[in-house]
C-alpha positions as CSV (number, residue, x, y, z in Angstrom):
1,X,0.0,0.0,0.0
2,X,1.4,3.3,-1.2
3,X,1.7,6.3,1.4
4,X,-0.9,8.4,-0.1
5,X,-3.3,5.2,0.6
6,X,-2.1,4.8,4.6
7,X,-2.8,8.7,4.9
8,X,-6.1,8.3,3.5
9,X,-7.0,5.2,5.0
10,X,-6.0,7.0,8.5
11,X,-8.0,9.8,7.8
12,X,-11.2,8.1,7.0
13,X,-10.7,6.3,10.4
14,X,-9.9,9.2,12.3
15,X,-13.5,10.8,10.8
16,X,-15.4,7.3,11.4
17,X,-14.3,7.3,15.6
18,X,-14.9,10.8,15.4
19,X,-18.8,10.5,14.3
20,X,-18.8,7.2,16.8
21,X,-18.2,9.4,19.6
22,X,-21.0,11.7,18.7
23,X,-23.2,9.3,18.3
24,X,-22.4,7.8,21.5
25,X,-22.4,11.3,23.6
26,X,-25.8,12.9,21.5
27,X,-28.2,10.6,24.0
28,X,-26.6,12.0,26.9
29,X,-26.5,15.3,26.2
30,X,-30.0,15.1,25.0
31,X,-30.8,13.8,28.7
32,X,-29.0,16.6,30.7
33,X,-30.6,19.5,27.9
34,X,-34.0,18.1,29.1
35,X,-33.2,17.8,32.7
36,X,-32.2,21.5,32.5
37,X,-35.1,22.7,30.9
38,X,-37.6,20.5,33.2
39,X,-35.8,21.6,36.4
40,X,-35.9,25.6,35.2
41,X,-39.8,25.1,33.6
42,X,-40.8,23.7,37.1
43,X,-38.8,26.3,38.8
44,X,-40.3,29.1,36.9
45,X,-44.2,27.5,36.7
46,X,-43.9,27.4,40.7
47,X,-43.0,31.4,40.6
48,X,-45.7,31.7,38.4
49,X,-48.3,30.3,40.3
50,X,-46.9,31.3,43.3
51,X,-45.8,28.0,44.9
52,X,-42.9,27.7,47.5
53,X,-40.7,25.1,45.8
54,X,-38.8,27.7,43.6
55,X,-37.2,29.9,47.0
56,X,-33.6,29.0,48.1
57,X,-33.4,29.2,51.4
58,X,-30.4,29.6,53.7
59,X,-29.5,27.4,56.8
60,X,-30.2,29.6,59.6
61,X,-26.4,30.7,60.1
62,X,-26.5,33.9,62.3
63,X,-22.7,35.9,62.0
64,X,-22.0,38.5,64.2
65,X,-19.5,40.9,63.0
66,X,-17.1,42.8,65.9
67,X,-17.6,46.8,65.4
68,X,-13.5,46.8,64.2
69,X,-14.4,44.3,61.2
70,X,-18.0,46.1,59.9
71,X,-17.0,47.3,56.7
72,X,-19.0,50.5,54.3
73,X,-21.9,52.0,55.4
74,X,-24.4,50.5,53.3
75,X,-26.4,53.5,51.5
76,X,-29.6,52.7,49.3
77,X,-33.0,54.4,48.1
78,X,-35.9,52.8,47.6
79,X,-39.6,52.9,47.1
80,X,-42.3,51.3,49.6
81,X,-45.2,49.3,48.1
82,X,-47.2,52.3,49.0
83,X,-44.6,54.9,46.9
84,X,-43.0,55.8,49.8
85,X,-39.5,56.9,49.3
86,X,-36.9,55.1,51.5
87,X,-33.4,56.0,52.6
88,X,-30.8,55.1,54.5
89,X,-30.1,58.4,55.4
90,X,-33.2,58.5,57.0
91,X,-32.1,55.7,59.7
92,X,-29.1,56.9,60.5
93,X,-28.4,57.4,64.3
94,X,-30.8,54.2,65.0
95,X,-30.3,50.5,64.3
96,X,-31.9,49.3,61.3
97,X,-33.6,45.4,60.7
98,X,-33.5,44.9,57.2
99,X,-34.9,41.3,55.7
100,X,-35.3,40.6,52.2
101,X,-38.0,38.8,51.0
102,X,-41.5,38.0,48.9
103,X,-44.7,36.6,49.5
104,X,-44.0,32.9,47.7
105,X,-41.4,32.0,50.1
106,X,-42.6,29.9,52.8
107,X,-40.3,30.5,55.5
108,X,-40.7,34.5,55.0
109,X,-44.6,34.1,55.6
110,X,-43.2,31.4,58.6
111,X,-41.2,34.4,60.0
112,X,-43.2,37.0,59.2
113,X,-45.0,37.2,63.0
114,X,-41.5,36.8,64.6
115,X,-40.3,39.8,62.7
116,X,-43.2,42.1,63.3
117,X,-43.2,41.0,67.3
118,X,-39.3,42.0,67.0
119,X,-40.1,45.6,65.8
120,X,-42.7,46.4,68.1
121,X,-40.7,45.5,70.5
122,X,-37.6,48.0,69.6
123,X,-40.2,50.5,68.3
124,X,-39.9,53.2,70.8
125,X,-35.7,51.4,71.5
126,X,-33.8,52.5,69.3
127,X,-34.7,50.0,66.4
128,X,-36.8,50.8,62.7
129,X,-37.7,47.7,60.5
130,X,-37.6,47.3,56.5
131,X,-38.0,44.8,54.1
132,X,-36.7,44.2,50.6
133,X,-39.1,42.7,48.5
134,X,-37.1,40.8,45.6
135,X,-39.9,39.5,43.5
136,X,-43.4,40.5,43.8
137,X,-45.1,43.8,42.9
138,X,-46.8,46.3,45.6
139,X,-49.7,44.8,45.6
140,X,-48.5,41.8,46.7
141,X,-46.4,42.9,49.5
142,X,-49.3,45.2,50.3
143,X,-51.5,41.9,50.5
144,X,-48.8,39.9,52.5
145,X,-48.6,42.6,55.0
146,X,-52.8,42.8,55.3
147,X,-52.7,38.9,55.7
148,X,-49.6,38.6,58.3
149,X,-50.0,41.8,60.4
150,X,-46.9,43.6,58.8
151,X,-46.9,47.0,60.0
152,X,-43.1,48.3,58.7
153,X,-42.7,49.2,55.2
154,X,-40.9,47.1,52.6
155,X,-38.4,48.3,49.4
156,X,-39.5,47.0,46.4
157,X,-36.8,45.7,44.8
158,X,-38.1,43.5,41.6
159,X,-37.6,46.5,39.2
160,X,-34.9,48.5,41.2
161,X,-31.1,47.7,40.0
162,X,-29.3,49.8,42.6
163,X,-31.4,48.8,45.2
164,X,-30.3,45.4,44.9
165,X,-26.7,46.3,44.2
166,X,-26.4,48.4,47.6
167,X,-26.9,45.4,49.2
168,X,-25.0,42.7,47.2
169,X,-21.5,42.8,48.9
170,X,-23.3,42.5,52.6
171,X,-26.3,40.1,51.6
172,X,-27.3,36.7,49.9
173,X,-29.9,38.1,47.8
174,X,-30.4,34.9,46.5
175,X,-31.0,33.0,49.7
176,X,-34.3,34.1,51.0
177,X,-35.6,35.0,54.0
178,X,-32.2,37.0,55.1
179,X,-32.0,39.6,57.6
180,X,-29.4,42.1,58.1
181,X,-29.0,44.2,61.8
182,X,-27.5,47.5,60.6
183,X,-26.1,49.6,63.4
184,X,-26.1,53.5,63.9
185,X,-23.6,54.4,61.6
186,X,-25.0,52.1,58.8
187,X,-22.6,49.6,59.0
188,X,-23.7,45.9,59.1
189,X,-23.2,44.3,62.7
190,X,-25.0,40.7,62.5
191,X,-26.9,38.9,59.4
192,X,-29.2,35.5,59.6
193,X,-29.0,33.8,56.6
194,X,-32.2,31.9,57.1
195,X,-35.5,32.1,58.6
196,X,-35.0,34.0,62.1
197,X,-36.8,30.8,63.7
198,X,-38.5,32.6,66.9
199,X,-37.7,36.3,68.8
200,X,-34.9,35.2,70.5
201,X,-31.8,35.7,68.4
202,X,-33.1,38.5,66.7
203,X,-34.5,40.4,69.9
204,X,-30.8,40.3,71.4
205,X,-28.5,41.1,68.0
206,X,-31.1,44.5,67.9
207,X,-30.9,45.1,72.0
208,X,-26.7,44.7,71.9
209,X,-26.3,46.5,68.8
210,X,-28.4,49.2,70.1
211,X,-26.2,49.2,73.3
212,X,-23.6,49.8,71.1
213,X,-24.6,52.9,70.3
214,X,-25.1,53.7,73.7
215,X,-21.6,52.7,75.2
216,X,-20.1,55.3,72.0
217,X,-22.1,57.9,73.2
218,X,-21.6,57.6,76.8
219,X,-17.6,57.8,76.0
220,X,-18.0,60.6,73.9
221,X,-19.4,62.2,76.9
222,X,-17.0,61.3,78.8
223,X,-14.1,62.6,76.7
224,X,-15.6,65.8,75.7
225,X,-16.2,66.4,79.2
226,X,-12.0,66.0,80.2
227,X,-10.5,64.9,83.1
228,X,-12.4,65.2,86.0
229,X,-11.4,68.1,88.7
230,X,-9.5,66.9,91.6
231,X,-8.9,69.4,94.8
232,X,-5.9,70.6,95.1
């Protein structure tokens, strides 16, 4: 056999494993195409119909972050499901409970007592509340609050680019429900990544970061006042 017959004969085999191995992978990659598109159909029919199946929820972890270790003030504007426009100007000098959420998601409508009992009980301490509403539109949230006894206002985010991007670097906005505990200066001090699973935890990240602000202001008294007078 000449040379110009081994080269061909090589390249015809190199071309006949090549469509072998096609053959042989198309079923497979026909499988995992239609796994995909089942698992995001279901995903996005759930949404759509407002089922619970579709949120991705966190594990509970709560993380507590030491006053030398907070990083940027977080500063957002927003707009409440009743037009109200929000700031975070406007809660500066007071801590701030912010917990991102829609109506869809099981363990935010699980929560959703726990958080308001929380806020009442910081109302007049100290303490303002806010949601972020990632999904729905205001008359959903404004529904959701009717039904659960929400009484604090809520961002709506669904439309809202910066809104979501001022919180990005301190939040999970993917892992719903999350709350943040913002203190006075708008830094972030604690976050649950999770539902807040009863009063407890939150009540006492509000009541210390609140203390916080007390202790800083008690020794800025102090040192504005100088050294005390001795009598000579």
């Amino acid at each position: 056999m000449t040379r110009d017959a081994l080269l061909m004969d090589a390249a015809k085999s190199r071309r006949w494993r090549a469509r072998l191995a096609a053959v042989l992978l198309l079923p497979a990659l026909l499988f995992s195409l239609a796994a995909c598109s089942s698992d995001n159909d279901g995903l996005t029919q759930q949404f759509r119909e407002g089922g619970d199946k579709g949120f991705i929820s966190g594990d509970g972890r709560v993380v507590e972050i030491p006053i030398e270790q907070r990083g940027e003030p977080v500063v957002f504007t927003g707009v409440s499901e009743t037009g109200e426009e929000l700031s975070s100007e406007d809660y500066l000098g007071e801590v701030l409970v912010v917990n991102f959420w829609y109506a869809g998601c099981a363990p935010c409508r699980a929560e959703a007592a726990d958080l308001e009992a929380v806020h009442e009980q910081f109302a007049e301490a100290g303490a303002s509340f806010m949601g972020v509403n990632i999904y729905d539109q205001p008359d959903t949230a404004l529904s959701f609050a009717k039904q659960y006894g929400v009484t604090y206002p809520s961002a709506m985010a669904a439309g809202d680019g910066p809104l979501k991007m001022a919180f990005a670097a301190v939040a999970p906005l993917q892992a719903t429900p999350t709350t943040l505990v913002i203190d006075a200066t708008g830094r972030v001090a604690a976050r649950i990544v999770g539902p807040i699973e009863g009063t407890s935890t939150l009540s006492t990240l509000v009541r210390d970061t609140i203390a916080e602000g007390a202790t800083g202001a008690a020794r800025e008294g102090a040192a504005n006042e100088g050294p005390a007078e001795t009598d000579s």
